[in-house]
TIRO-2110 file (N, C-alpha, C; in Angstrom, 1 decimal):
// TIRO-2110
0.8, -1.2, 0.0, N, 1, A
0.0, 0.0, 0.0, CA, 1, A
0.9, 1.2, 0.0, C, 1, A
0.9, 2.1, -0.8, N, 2, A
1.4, 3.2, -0.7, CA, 2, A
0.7, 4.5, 0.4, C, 2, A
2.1, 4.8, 0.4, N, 3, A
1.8, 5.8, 2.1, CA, 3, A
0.5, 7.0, 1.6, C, 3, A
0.8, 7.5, 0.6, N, 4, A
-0.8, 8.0, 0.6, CA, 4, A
-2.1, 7.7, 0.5, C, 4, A
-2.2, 6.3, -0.4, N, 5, A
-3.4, 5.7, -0.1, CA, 5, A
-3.7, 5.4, 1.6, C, 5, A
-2.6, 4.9, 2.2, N, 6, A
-2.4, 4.9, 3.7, CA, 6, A
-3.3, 6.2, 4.0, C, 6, A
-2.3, 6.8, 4.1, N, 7, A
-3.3, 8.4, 4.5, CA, 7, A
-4.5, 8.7, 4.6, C, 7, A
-4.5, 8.5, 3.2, N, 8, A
-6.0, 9.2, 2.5, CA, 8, A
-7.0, 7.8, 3.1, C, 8, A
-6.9, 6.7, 3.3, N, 9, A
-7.7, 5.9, 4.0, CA, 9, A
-7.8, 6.0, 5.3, C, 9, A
-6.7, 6.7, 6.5, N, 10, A
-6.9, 7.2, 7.4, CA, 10, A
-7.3, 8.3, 7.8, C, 10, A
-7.7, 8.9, 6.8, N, 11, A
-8.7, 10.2, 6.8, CA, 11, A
-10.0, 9.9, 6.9, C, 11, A
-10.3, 9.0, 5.6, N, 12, A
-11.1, 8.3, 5.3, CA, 12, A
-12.1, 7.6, 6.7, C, 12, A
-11.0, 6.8, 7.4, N, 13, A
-12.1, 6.3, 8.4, CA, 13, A
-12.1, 7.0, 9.6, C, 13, A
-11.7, 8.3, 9.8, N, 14, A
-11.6, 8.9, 10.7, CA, 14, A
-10.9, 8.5, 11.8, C, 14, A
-9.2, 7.7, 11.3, N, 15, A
-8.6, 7.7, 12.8, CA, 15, A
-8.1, 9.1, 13.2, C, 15, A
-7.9, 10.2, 11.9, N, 16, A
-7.4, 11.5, 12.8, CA, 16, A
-8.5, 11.9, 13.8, C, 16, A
-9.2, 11.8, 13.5, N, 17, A
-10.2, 12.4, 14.4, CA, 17, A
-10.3, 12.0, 15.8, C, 17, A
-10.3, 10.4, 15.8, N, 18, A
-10.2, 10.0, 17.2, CA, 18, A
-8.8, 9.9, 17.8, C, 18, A
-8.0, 10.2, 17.1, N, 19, A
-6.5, 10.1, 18.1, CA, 19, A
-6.6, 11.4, 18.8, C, 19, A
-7.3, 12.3, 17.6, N, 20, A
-6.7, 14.2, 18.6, CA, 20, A
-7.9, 13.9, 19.6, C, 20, A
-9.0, 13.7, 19.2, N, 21, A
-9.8, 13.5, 20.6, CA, 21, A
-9.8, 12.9, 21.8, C, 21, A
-8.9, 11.6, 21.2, N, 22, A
-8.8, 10.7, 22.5, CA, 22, A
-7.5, 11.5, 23.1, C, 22, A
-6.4, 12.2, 22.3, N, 23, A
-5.6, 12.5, 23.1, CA, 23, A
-6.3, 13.9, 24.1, C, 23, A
-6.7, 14.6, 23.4, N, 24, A
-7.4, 15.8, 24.1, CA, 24, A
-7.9, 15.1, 25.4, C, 24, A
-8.5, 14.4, 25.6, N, 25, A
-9.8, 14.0, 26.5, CA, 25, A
-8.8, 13.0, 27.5, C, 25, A
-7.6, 12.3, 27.3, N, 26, A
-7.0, 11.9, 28.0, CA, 26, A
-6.3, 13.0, 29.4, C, 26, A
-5.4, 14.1, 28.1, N, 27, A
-4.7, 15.0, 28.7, CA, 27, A
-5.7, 15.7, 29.8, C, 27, A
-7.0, 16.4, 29.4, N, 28, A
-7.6, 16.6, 30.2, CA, 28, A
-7.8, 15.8, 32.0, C, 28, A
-8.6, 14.1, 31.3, N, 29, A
-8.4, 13.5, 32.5, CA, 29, A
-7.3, 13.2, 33.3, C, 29, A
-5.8, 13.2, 32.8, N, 30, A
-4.8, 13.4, 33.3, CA, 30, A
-4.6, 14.4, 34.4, C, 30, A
-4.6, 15.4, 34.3, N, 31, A
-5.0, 16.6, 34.5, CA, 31, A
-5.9, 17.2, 35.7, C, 31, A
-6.8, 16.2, 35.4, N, 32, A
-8.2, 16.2, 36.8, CA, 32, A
-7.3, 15.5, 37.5, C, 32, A
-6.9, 14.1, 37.4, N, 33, A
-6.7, 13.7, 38.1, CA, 33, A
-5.4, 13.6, 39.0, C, 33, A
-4.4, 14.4, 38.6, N, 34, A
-3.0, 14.9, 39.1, CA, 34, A
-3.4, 16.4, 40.0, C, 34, A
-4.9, 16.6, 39.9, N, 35, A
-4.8, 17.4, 41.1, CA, 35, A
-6.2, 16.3, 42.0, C, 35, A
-6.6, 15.8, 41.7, N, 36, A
-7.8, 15.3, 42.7, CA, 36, A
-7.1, 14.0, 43.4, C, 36, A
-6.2, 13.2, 42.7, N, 37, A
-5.8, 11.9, 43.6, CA, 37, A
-5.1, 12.6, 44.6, C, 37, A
-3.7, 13.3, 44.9, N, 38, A
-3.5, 14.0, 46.1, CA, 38, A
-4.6, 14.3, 47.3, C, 38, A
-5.7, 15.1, 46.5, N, 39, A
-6.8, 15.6, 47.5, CA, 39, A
-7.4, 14.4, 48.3, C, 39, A
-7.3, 13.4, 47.8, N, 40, A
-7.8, 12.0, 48.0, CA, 40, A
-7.4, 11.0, 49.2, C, 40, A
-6.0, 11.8, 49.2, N, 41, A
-4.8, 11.0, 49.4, CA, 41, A
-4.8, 9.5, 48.4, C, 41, A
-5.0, 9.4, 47.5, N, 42, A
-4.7, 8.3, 47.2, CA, 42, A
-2.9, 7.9, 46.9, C, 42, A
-2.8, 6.4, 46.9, N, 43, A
-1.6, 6.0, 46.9, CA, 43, A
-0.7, 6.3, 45.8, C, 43, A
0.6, 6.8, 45.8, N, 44, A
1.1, 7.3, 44.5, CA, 44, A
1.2, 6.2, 43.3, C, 44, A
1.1, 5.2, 43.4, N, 45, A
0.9, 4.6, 42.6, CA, 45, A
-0.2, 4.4, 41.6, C, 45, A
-1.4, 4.6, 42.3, N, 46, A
-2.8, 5.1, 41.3, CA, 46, A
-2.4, 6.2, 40.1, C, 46, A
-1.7, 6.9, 39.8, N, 47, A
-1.3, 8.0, 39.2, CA, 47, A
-0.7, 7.3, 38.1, C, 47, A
0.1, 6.3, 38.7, N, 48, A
1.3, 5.5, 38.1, CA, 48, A
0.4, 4.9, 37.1, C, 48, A
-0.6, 3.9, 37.5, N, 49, A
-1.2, 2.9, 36.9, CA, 49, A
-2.2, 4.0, 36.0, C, 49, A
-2.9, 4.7, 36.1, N, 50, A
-3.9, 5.9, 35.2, CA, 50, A
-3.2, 6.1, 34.5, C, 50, A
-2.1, 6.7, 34.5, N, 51, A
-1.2, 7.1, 33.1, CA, 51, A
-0.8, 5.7, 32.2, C, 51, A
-0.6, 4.9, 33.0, N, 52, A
-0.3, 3.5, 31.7, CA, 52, A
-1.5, 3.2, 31.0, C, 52, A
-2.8, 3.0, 32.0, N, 53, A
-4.1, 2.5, 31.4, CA, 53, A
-4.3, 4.0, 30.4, C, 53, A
-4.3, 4.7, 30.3, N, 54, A
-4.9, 6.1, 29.5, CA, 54, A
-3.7, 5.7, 28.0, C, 54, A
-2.4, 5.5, 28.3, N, 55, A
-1.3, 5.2, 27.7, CA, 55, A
-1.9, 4.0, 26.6, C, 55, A
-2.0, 2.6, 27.2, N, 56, A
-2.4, 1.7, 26.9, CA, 56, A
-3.6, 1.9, 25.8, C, 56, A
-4.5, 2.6, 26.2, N, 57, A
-5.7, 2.9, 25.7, CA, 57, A
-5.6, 3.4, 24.2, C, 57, A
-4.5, 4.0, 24.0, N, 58, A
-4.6, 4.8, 22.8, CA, 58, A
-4.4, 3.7, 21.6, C, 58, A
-3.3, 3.4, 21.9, N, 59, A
-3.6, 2.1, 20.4, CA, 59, A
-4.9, 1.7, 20.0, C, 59, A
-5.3, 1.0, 21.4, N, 60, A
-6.9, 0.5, 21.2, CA, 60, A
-7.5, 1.3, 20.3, C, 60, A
-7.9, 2.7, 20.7, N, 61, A
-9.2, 3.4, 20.5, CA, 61, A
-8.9, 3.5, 18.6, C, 61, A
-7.6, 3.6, 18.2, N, 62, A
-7.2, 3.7, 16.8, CA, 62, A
-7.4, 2.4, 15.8, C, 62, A
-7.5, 1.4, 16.5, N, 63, A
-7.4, 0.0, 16.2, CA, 63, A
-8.9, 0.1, 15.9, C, 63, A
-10.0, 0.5, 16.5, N, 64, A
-11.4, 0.4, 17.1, CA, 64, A
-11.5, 1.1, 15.8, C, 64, A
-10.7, 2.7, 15.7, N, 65, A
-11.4, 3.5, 14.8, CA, 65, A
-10.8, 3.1, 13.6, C, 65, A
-10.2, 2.2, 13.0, N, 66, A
-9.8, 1.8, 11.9, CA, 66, A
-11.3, 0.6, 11.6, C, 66, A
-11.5, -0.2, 12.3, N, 67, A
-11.9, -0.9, 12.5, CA, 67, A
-13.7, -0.7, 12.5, C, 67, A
-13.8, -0.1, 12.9, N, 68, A
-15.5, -0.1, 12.7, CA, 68, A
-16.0, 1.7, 12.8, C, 68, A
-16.9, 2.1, 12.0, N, 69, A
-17.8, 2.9, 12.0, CA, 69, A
-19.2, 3.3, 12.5, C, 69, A
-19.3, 4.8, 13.2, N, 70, A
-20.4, 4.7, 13.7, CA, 70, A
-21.0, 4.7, 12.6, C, 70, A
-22.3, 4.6, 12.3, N, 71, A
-23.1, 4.8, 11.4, CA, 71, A
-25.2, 5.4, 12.1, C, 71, A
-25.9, 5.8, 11.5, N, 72, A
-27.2, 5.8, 12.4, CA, 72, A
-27.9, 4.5, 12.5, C, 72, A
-27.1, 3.8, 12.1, N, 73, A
-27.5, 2.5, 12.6, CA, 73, A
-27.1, 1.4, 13.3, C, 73, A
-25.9, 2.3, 13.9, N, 74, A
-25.4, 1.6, 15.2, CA, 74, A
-23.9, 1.9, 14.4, C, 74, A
-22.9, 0.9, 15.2, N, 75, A
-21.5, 0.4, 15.5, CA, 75, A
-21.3, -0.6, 14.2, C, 75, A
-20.9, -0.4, 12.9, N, 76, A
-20.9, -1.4, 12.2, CA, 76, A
-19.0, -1.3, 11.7, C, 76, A
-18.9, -2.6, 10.4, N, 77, A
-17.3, -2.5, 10.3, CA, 77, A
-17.5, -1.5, 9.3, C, 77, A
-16.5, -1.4, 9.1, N, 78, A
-15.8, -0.2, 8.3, CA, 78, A
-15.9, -1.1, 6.9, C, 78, A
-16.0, -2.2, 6.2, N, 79, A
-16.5, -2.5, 5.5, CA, 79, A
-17.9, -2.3, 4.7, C, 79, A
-18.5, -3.1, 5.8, N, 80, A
-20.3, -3.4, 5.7, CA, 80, A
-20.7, -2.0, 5.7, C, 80, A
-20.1, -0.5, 6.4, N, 81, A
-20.8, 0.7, 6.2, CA, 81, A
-20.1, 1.2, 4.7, C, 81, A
-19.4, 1.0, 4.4, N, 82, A
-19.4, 1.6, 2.9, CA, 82, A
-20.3, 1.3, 2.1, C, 82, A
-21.0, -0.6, 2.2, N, 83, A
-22.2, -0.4, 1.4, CA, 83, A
-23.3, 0.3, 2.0, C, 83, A
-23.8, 0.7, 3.0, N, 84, A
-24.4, 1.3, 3.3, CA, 84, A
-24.7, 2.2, 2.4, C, 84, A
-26.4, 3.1, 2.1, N, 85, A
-26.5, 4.3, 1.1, CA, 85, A
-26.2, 5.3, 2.2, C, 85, A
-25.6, 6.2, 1.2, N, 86, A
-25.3, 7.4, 1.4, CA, 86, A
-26.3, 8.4, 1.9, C, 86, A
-26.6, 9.2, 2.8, N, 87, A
-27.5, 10.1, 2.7, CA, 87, A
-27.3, 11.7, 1.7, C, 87, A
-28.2, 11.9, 1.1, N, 88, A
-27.9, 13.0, 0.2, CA, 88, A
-27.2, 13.9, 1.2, C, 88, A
-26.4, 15.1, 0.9, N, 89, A
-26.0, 16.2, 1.2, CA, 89, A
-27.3, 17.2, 1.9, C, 89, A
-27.1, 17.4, 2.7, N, 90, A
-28.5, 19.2, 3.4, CA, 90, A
-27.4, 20.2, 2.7, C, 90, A
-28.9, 20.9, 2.0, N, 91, A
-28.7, 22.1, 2.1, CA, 91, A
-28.1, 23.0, 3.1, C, 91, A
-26.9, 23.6, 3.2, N, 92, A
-26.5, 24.5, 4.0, CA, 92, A
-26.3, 25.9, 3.8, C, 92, A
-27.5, 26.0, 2.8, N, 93, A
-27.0, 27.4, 2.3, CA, 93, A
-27.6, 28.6, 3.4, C, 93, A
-27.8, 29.8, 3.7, N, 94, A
-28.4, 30.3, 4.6, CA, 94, A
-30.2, 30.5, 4.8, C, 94, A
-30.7, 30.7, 5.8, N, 95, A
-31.9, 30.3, 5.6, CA, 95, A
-32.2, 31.5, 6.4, C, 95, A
-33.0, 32.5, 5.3, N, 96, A
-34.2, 33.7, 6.0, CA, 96, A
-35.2, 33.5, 6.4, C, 96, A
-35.8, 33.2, 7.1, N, 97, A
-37.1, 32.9, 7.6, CA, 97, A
-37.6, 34.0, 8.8, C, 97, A
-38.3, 35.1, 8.5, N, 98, A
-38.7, 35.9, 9.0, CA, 98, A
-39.4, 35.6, 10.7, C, 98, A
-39.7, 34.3, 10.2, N, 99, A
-40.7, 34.3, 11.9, CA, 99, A
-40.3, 34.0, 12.8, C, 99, A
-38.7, 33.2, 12.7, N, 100, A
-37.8, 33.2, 13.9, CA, 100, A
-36.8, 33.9, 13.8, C, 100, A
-36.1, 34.4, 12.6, N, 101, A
-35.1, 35.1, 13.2, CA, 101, A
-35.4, 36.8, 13.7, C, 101, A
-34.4, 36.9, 15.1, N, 102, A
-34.4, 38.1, 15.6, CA, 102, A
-34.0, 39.5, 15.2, C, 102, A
-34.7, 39.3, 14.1, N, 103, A
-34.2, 40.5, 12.8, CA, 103, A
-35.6, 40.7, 11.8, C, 103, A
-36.8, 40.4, 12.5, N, 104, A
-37.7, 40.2, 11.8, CA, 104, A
-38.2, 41.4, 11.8, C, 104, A
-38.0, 42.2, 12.7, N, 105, A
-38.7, 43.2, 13.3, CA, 105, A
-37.8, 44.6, 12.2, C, 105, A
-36.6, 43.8, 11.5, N, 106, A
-36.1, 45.0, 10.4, CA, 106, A
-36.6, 44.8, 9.2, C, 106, A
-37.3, 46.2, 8.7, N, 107, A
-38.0, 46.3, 7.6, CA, 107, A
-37.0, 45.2, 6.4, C, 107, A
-35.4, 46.0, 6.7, N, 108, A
-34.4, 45.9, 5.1, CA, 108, A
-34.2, 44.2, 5.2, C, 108, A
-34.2, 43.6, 6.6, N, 109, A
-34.4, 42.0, 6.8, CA, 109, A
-35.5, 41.3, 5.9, C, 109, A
-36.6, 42.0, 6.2, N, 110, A
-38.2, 41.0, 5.3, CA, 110, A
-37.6, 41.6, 4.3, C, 110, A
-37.8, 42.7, 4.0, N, 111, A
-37.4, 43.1, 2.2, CA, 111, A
-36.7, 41.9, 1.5, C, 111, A
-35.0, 41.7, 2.3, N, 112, A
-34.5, 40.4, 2.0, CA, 112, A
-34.7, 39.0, 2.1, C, 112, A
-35.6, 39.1, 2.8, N, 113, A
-36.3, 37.7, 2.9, CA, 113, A
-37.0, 37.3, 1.7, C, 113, A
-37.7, 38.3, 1.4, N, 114, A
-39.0, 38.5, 0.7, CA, 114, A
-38.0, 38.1, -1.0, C, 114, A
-37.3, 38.7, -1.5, N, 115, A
-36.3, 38.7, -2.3, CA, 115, A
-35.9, 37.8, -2.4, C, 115, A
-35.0, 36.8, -1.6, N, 116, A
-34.9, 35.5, -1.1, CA, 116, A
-35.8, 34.2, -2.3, C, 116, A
-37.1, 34.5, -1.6, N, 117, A
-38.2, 33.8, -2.0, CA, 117, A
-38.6, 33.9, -3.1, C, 117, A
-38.7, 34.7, -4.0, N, 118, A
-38.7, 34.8, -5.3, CA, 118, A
-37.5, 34.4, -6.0, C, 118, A
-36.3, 34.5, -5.4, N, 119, A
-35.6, 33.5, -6.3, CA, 119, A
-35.8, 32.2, -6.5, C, 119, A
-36.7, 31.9, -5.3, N, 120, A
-36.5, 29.8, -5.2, CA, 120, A
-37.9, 29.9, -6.0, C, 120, A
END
């Protein structure tokens, strides 16, 4: 396999995603917990063992995310969700709707709204 297809397939199944997360969310718990075990008095070795288990963990969570996909239909492999269909794309283009947005109450707003609606 070449290192880009490499890449571009770990883009693909979103292991970047879960490494910076899991690392974010580690460092964080790290963090809690290098000021709350002291408060605790817990034994220094609890600290010791957190940091391996959080350590240990990280391969896993990348192995998991190579490995299967969420999908809305649960936890499936990273196979079996490719055939899955695709859901079309949403519209994200901006949306004027006078009767909730907080701007309804400006004349040059509805004008634009109004404008809006005759294009579609």
């Amino acid at each position: 396999m070449k290192s880009r297809n490499f890449f571009s397939e770990l883009k693909r199944r979103n292991v970047y995603k879960v490494a910076i997360a899991y690392a974010v969310v580690a460092w964080l718990l790290l963090q809690a917990a290098s000021i709350l075990f002291p408060t605790f008095e817990a034994p220094p070795w609890t600290m010791k063992v957190f940091v391996a288990l959080t350590a240990l963990g990280f391969p896993i969570a990348l192995i998991i995310a190579w490995a299967f996909e969420l999908t809305p239909e649960g936890l499936k492999r990273t196979e079996f969700a490719d055939e899955l269909p695709k859901k079309p794309a949403r519209n994200r283009g901006w949306r004027l709707d006078p009767t909730w947005d907080p701007l309804r109450a400006d004349p040059a707003f509805r004008k634009l709204c109004e404008a809006r609606q005759d294009v579609r």
